[in-house]
C-alpha positions as CSV (number, residue, x, y, z in Angstrom):
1,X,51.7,32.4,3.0
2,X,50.0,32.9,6.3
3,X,48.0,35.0,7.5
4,X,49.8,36.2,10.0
5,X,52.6,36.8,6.8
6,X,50.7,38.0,4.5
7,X,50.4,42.1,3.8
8,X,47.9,43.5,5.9
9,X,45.5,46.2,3.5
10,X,43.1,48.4,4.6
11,X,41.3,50.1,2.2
12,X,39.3,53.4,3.7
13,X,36.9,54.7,1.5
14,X,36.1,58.4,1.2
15,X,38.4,61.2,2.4
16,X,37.4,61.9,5.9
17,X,39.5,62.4,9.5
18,X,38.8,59.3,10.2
19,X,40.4,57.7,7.1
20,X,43.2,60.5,7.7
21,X,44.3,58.9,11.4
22,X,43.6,55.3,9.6
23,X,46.5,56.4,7.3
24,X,48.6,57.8,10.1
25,X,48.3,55.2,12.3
26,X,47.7,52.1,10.2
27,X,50.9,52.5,8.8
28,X,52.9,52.1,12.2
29,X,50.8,49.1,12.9
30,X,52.1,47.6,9.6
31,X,48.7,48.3,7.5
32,X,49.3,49.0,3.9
33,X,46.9,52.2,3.6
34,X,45.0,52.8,1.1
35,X,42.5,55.6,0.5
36,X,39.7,55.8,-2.0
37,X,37.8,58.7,-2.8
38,X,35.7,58.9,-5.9
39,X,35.1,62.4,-6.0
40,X,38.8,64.6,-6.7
41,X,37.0,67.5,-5.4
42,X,36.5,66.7,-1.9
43,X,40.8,65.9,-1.8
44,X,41.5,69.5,-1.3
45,X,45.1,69.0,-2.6
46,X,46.2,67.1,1.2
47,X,49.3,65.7,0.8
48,X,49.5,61.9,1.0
49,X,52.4,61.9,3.9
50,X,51.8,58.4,5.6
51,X,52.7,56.2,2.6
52,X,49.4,55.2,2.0
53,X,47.8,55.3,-1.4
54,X,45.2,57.8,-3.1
55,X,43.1,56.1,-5.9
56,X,40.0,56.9,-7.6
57,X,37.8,53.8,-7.3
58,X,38.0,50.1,-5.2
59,X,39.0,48.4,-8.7
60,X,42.6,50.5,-8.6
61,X,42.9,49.5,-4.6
62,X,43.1,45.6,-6.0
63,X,41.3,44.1,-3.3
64,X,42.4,40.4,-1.9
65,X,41.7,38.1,1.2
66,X,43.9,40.7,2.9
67,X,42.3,43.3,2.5
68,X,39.9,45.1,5.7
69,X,37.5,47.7,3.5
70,X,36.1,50.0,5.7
71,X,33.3,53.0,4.5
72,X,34.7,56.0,6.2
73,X,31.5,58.2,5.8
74,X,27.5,56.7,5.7
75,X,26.1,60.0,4.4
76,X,27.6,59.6,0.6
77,X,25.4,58.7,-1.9
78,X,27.6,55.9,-3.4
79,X,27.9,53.5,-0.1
80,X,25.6,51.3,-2.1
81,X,27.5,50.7,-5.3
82,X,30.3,50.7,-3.6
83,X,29.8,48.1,-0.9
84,X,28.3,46.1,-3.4
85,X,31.6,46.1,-5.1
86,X,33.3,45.5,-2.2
87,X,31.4,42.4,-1.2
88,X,32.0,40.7,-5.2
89,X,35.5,40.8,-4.0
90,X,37.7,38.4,-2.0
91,X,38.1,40.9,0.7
92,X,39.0,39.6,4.2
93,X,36.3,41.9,6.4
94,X,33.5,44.9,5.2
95,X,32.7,48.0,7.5
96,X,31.2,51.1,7.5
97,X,31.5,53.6,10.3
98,X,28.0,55.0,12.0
99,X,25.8,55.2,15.2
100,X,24.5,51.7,16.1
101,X,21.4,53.0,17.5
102,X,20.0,53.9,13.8
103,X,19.3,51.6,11.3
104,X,22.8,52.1,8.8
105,X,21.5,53.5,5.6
106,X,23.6,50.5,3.7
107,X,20.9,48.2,3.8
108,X,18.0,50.0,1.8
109,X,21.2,51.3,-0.9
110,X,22.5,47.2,-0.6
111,X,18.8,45.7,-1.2
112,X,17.5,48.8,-3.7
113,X,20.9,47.0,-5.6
114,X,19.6,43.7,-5.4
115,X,22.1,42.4,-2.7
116,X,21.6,39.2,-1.0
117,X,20.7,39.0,2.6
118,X,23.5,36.7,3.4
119,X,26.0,39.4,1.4
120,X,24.5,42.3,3.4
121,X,25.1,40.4,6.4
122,X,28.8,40.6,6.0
123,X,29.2,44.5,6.6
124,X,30.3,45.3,9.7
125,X,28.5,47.8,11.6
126,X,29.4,49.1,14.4
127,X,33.1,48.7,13.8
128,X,36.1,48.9,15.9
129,X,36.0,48.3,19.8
130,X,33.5,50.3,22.1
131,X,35.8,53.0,23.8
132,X,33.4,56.0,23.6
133,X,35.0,57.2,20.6
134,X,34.4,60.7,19.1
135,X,36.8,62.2,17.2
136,X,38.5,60.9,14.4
137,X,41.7,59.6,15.6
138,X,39.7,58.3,18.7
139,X,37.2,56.9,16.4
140,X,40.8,55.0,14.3
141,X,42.2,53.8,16.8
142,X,39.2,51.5,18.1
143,X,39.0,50.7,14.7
144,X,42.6,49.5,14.4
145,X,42.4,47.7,17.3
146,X,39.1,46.2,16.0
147,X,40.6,45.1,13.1
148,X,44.0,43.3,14.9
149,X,42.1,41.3,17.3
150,X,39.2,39.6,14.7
151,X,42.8,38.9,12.5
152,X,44.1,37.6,16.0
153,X,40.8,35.7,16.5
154,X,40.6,37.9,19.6
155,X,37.7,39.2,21.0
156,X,39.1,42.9,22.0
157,X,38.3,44.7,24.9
158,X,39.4,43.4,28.5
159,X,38.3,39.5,27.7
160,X,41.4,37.3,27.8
């Protein structure tokens, strides 16, 4: 199967707005959606109304050479662990939302777990297209379009 057949998956990690609008719109762009959040608490009982999926850690998302992982929020402790995890997988692409001007707190958690540099190297940061986003849905929909044009082996924004 191609790429261009196979099931797109994007897996955001952590309940946040922008994984909410990665949900809503992700689906209409033909993403299967899913979201993981490790900690039930911060779910707040939201219904799931995009058909995306909830699950409790990135082992349950089954991650493939499909699948886009993107860390929706760099202030939770587990980034670490759980980038590790997502690197030891066949995933297609790595990301994790945050201000490009600061040094991403992923790389002390990655090296403090004995990542290599070459596996560090992998995560995506910034993510998404630079549109000036702010808000979440602003800040999903650069993603998105991030994410279709390095499947497209585009480059994104107004290059052609």
């Amino acid at each position: 199967m191609s790429d261009e057949q196979s099931p797109r998956r994007l897996v955001a990690v952590f309940a946040s707005p922008v994984a909410e609008m990665l949900a809503r719109f992700g689906v209409e762009l033909g993403y299967q959606v899913v979201l993981v959040e490790p900690d039930p608490g911060r779910l707040g009982g939201t219904p799931r109304a995009h058909g995306d999926a909830l699950v409790a850690d990135l082992a349950a998302a089954e991650l493939t050479e499909h699948t886009d992982v993107l860390i929706t929020d760099h202030h939770r402790p587990e980034i670490g662990t759980l980038l590790k995890e997502a690197l030891e997988r066949p995933t297609r692409w790595v990301g994790i939302l945050g201000n490009p001007r600061h040094e991403g707190p992923h790389l002390a958690a990655l090296r403090e777990l004995g990542v290599a540099e070459d596996q560090i190297a992998r995560v995506h940061r910034p993510v998404g297209l630079n549109i000036g986003s702010r808000t979440g849905a602003e800040i999903a929909v650069a993603v998105l379009a991030g994410l279709i044009a390095d499947r497209n082996d585009r480059p994104g924004g107004f290059e052609f």
